[in-house]
C-alpha positions in Angstrom: 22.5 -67.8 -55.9 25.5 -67.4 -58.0 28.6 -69.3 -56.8 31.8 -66.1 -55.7 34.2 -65.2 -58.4 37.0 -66.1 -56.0 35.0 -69.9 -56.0 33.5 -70.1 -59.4 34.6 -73.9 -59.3 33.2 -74.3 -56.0 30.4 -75.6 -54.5 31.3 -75.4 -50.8 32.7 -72.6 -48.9 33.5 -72.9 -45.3 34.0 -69.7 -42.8 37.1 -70.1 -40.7 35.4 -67.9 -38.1 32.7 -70.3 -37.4 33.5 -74.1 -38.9 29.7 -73.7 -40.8 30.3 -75.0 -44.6 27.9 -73.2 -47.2 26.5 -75.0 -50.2 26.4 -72.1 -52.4 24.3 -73.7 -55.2 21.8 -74.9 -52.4 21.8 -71.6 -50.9 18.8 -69.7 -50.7 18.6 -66.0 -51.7 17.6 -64.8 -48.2 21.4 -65.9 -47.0 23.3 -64.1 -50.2 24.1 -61.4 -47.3 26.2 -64.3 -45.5 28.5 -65.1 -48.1 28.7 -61.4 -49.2 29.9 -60.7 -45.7 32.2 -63.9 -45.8 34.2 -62.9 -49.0 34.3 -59.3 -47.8 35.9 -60.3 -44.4 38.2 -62.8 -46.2 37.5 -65.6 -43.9 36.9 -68.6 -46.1 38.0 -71.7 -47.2 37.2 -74.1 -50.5 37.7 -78.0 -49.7 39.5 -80.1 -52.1 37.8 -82.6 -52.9 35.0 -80.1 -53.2 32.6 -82.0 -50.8 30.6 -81.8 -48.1 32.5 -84.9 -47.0 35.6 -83.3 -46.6 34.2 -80.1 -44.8 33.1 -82.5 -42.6 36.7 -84.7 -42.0 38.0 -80.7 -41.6 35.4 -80.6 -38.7 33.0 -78.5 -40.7 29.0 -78.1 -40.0 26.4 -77.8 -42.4 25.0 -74.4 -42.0 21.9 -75.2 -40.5 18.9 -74.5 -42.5 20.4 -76.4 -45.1 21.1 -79.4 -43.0 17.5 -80.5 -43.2 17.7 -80.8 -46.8 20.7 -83.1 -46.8 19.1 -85.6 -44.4 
C-alpha cells in the first residue's frame, strides 16, 4: 500500500479514536479501506520519531494482524 499524501514521510499512523498504530508500508491491501476511512474522518496522528517505539511510549497498539509479524 502506498503511504497518505498527508504522511508521505511516514511510516506509522496512529488513530486517535482507537490508540491502534498502522505500519502503512507493512500494510496489507485488504486493510487500505482502514486508513482510507482514517484520513477521511481526520482522526490521526504521525509519531516523531517515526517509530513504532514511540507509538508505543504514546500508549499505542500494534494493529493486530500486524503484531505477529513484529514478534
Amino acid at each position: 500500500m502506498q503511504r497518505p499524501g498527508k504522511f508521505e514521510h511516514n511510516r506509522f499512523v496512529g488513530d486517535k479514536r482507537t490508540q491502534v498504530v498502522y505500519d502503512v508500508d507493512e500494510l496489507g491491501a485488504e486493510h487500505a479501506d482502514l486508513i482510507e476511512e482514517l484520513m477521511e474522518a481526520e482522526t490521526f496522528l504521525c509519531f516523531g520519531p517515526d517509530t513504532l517505539a514511540e507509538a508505543r511510549n504514546r500508549g499505542y497498539r500494534l494493529f493486530g494482524p500486524q503484531r505477529a509479524s513484529t514478534v
